[in-house]
C-alpha positions in Angstrom: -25.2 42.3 -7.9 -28.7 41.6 -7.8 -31.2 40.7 -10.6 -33.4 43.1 -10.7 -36.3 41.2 -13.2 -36.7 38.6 -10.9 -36.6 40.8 -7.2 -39.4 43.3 -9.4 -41.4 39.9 -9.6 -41.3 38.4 -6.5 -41.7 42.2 -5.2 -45.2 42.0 -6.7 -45.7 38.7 -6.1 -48.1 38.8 -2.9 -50.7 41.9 -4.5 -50.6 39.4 -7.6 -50.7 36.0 -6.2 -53.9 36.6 -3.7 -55.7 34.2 -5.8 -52.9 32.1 -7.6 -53.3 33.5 -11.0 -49.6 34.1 -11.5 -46.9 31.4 -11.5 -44.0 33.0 -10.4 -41.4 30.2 -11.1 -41.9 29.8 -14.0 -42.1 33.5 -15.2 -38.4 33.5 -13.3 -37.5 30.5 -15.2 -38.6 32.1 -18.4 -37.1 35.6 -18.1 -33.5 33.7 -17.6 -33.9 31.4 -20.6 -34.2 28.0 -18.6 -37.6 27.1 -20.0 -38.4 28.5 -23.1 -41.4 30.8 -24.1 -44.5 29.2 -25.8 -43.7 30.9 -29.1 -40.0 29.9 -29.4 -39.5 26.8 -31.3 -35.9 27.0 -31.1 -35.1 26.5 -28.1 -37.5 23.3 -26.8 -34.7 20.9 -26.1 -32.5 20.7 -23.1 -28.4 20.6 -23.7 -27.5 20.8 -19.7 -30.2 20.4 -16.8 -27.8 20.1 -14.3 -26.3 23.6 -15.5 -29.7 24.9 -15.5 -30.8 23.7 -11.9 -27.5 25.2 -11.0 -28.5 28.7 -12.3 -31.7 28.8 -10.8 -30.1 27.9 -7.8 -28.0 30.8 -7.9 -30.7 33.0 -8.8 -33.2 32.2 -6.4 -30.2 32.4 -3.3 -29.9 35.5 -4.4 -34.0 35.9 -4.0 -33.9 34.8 -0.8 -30.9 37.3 0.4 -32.5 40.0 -0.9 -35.5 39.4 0.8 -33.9 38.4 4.4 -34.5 41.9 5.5 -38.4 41.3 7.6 -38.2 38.0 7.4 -38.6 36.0 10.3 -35.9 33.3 10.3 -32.8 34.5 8.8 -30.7 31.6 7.0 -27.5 31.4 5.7 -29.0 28.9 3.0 -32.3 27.9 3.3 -33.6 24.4 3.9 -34.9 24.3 0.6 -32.1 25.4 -1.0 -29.9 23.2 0.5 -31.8 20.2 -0.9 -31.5 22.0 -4.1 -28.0 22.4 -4.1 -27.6 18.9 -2.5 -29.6 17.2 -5.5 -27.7 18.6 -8.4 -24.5 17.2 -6.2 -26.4 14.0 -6.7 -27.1 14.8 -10.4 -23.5 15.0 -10.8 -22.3 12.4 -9.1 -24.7 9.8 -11.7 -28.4 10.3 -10.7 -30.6 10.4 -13.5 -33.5 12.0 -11.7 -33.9 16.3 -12.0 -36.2 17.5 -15.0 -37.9 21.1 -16.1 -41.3 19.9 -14.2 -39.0 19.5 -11.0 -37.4 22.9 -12.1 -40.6 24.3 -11.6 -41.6 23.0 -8.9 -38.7 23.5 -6.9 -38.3 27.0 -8.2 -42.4 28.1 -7.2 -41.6 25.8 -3.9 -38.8 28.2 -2.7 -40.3 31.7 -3.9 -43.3 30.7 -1.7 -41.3 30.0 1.5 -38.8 33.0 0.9 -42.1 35.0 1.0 -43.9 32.8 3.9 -41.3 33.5 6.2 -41.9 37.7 5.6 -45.5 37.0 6.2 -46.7 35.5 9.4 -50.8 34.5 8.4 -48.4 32.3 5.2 -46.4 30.5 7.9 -49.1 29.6 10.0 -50.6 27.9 6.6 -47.2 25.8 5.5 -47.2 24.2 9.4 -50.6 23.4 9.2 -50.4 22.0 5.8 -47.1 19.5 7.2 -49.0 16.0 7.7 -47.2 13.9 10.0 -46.3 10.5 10.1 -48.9 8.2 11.7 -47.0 6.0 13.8 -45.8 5.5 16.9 -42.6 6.1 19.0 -41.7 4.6 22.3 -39.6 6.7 24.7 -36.6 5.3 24.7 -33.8 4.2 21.8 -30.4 3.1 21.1 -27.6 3.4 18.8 -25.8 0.2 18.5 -22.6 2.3 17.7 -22.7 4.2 20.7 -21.8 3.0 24.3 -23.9 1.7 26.9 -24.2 4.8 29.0 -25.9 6.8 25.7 -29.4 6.7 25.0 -32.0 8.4 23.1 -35.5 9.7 24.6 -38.3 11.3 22.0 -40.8 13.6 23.8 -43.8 14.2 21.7 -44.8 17.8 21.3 -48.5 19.3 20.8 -47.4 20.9 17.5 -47.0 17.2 15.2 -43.3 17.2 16.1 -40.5 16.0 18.7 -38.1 16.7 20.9 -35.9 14.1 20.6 -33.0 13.7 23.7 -29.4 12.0 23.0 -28.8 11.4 26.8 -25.3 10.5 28.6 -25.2 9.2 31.5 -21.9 10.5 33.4 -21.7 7.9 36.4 -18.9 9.3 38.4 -20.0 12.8 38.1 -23.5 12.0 38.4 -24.9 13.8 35.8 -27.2 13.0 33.0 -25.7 15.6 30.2 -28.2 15.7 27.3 -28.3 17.4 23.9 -32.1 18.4 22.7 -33.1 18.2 19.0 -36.4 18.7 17.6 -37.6 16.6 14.8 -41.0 17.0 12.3 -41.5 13.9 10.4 -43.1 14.9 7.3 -45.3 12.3 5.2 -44.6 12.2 2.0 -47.5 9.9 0.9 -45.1 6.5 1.8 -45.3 4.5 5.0 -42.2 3.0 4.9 -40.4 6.3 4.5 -40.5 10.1 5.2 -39.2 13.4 5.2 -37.4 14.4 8.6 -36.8 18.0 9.6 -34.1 18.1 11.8 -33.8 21.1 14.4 -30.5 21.5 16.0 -29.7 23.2 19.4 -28.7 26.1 17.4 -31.6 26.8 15.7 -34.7 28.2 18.1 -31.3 29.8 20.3 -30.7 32.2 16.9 -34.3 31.8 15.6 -35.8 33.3 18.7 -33.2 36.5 18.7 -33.4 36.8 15.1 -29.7 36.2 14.0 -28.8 34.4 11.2 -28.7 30.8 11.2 -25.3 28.7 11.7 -24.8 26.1 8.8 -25.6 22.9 10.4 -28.8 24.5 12.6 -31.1 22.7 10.2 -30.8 20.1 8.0 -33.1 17.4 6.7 -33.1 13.1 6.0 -35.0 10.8 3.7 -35.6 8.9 7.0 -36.4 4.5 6.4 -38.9 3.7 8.7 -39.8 -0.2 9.9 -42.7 -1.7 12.1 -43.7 -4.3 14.3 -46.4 -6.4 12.9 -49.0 -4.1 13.8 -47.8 -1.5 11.2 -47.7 1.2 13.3 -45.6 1.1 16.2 -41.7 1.9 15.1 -39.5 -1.0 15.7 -36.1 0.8 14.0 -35.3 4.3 12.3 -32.8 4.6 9.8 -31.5 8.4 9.1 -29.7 7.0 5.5 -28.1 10.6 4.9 -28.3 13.0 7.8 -28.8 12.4 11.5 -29.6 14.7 14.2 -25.9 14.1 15.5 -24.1 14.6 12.0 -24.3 14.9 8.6 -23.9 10.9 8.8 -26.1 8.0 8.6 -27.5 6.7 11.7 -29.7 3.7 13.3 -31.9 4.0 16.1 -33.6 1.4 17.6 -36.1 1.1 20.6 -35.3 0.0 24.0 -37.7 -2.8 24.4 -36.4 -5.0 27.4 -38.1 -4.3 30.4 -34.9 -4.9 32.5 -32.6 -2.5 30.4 -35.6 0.1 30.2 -36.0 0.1 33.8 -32.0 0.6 34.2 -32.5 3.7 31.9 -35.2 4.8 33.4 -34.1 4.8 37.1 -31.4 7.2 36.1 -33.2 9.7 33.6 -36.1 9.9 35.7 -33.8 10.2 39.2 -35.6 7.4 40.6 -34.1 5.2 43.4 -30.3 5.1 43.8 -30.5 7.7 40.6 -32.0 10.4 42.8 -29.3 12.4 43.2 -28.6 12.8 39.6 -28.5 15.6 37.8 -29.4 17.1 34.3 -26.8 19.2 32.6 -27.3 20.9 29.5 -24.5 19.4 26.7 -24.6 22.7 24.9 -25.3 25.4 27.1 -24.9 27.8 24.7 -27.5 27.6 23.0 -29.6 26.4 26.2 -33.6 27.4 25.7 -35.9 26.9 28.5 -39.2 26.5 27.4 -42.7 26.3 29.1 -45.7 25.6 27.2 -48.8 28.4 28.3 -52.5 28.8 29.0 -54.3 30.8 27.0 -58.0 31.4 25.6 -58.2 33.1 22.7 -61.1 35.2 21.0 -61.9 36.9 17.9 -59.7 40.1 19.7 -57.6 39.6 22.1 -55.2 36.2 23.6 -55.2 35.5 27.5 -52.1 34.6 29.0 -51.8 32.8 32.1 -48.9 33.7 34.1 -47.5 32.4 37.4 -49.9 34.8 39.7 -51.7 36.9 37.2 -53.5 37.0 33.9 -52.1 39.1 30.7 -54.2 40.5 28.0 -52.8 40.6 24.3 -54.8 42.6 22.2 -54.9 41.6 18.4 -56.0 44.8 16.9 -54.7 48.0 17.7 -57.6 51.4 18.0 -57.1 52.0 14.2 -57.9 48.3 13.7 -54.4 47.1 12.6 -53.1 43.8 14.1 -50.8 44.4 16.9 -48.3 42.2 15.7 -48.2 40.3 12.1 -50.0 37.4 11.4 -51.8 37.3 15.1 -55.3 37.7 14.3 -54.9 34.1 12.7 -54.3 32.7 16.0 -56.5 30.3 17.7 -56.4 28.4 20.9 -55.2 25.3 18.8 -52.0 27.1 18.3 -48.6 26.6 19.7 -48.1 29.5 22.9 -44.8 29.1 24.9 -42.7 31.1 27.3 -39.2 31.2 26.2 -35.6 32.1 28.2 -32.5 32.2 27.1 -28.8 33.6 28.1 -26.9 35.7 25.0 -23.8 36.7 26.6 -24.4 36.4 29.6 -27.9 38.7 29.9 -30.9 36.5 30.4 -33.9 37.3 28.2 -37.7 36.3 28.6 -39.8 35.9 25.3 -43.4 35.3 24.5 -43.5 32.7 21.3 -45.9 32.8 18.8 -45.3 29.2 17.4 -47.7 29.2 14.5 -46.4 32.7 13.2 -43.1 33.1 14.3 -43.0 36.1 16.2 -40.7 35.8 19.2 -41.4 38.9 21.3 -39.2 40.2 24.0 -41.5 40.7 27.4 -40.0 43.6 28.2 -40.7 45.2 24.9 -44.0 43.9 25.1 -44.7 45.3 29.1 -43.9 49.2 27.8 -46.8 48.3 24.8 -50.5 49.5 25.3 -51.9 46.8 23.7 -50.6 44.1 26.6 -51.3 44.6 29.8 -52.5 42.6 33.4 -55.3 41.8 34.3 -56.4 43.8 37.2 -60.1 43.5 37.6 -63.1 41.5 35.8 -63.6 44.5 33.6 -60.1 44.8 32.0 -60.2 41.4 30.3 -63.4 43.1 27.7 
């Protein structure tokens, strides 16, 4: 049964909220009783935080369900929400750390990303708003726990994340099997520690065709971080909760002999006596071949660089409306990329807008006027 108080709110929240005059969370908070009004006197102290967190957590995971229909990523449980419900475990289990101004917080935190993921032009602001860790990560890393034949590659990305590669070299079938995560290491004003988004194979497989995400597609870590003496390069990670393997601690270190590197090396770049190796996707499944693409973007329209052509993408349709949500925010510092994927066994081709979300199926977007190829000079104004 839904609450209809709080989904009237958050209904108006965007034609109130242009200009931040309305804090949602706590008019939610206060319309359930779990921070009291100005005038009642009665009703100042607190008899059960824990119970309280744990209402609002029910309340607003009953926001966010109500307000999956539009949205761009569909979750089982947001990431939000999972810390939520993760730190009142922690309350429980001894920590003396939740209190009404983190209610409030937490509460206006998730409102604003239920609603950012209905509303493209919002998105685009909370990634450009993530600052990243300043440091720097070598190629290749171990886990001491792991055998010999496993190692770990980060690939930086253009959009302030990672790819990050747990590799498995397969001698006898000669093979390099591989499992691709991507991680977004969020400062969180400490050096010595951050906030890691962790991206499972799962995740841009359901994200992409718009199903709802699997448990463990996304999780987070309150990753330790220490240097070499120059304070910047990383010289060991410590995932203390959550790792991009399992919901389990982890240590990775960097590869740093030059012997041992080259012996990883030879075989993940097919080099030498490697070079009839081959890569073989661990998880298939949810296997998504990317490409980033060319593009120059105006004020109206987004070029697209293709393998023998050039494609227009109008932002603005004849009546002036955007073409698709949240692309007239779009420059040419933006993520573009050319997406495929297999979903039972039919392949499928999609143009990503990265910054907004939007994952468009090409051959939806051939049989639309506002995209087309570039024939002649005169086509592309």
């Amino acid at each position: 049964m839904q609450h209809s108080k709080d989904i009237i709110l958050c209904e108006r929240y965007d034609t109130y909220n242009t200009e931040g005059e309305m804090n949602v969370g706590i008019l939610i908070l206060m319309t359930y009783g779990l921070i009291p009004t100005f005038k009642n006197k009665t009703n100042q102290d607190i008899s059960d935080i824990i119970g309280d967190f744990q209402k609002a957590y029910n309340i607003l995971s009953e926001i966010a369900k109500a307000n999956q229909t539009g949205a761009s990523t569909i979750y089982k449980e947001m990431l939000c929400l999972k810390e939520m419900r993760k730190l009142i475990k922690e309350e429980r289990a001894g920590d003396k750390f939740i209190n009404r101004l983190l209610l409030i917080h937490i509460t206006n935190d998730v409102v604003n990303r239920v609603f950012a993921l209905k509303k493209p032009a919002k998105l685009r602001q909370y990634s450009k708003e993530i600052v990243p860790m300043d440091f720097e990560l070598t190629r290749l890393w171990r886990c001491e726990d792991e055998p010999d034949n496993i190692v770990w590659e980060f690939v930086p990305l253009n959009i302030d994340a990672y790819y990050l590669y747990r590799n498995e070299i397969d001698y006898q079938a000669k093979k390099i099997k591989y499992t691709k995560y991507q991680l977004i290491f969020k400062n969180i004003g400490y050096k010595d520690f951050c906030y890691t988004v962790i991206m499972r194979p799962a995740f841009n497989w359901h994200n992409i065709l718009k199903r709802e995400q699997s448990d463990d597609s996304i999780s987070f870590d309150y990753t330790d971080i220490e240097y070499e003496d120059d304070k910047r390069i990383v010289k060991k990670l410590t995932f203390t909760q959550e790792s991009p393997l399992s919901e389990k601690p982890m240590d990775l270190k960097p590869v740093n002999k030059k012997d041992v590197l080259g012996y990883y090396t030879t075989y993940l770049d097919h080099e030498g006596v490697a070079h009839d190796f081959e890569d073989e996707d661990c998880q298939s499944q949810y296997e998504v071949r990317m490409d980033t693409m060319e593009v120059a973007v105006s004020e109206t329209a987004i070029l697209f660089k293709g393998d023998d052509c050039i494609y227009k993408l109008n932002k603005f349709d004849e009546e002036g409306n955007e073409t698709i949500e949240g692309i007239s925010s779009l420059s040419h510092t933006d993520n573009f990329i050319y997406a495929e994927l297999d979903d039972e066994g039919t392949e499928h081709q999609f143009l990503c807008l990265d910054s907004i979300n939007q994952n468009i199926d090409i051959e939806t977007l051939l049989n639309q006027p506002y995209f087309r190829k570039i024939t002649n000079i005169n086509d592309i104004f």
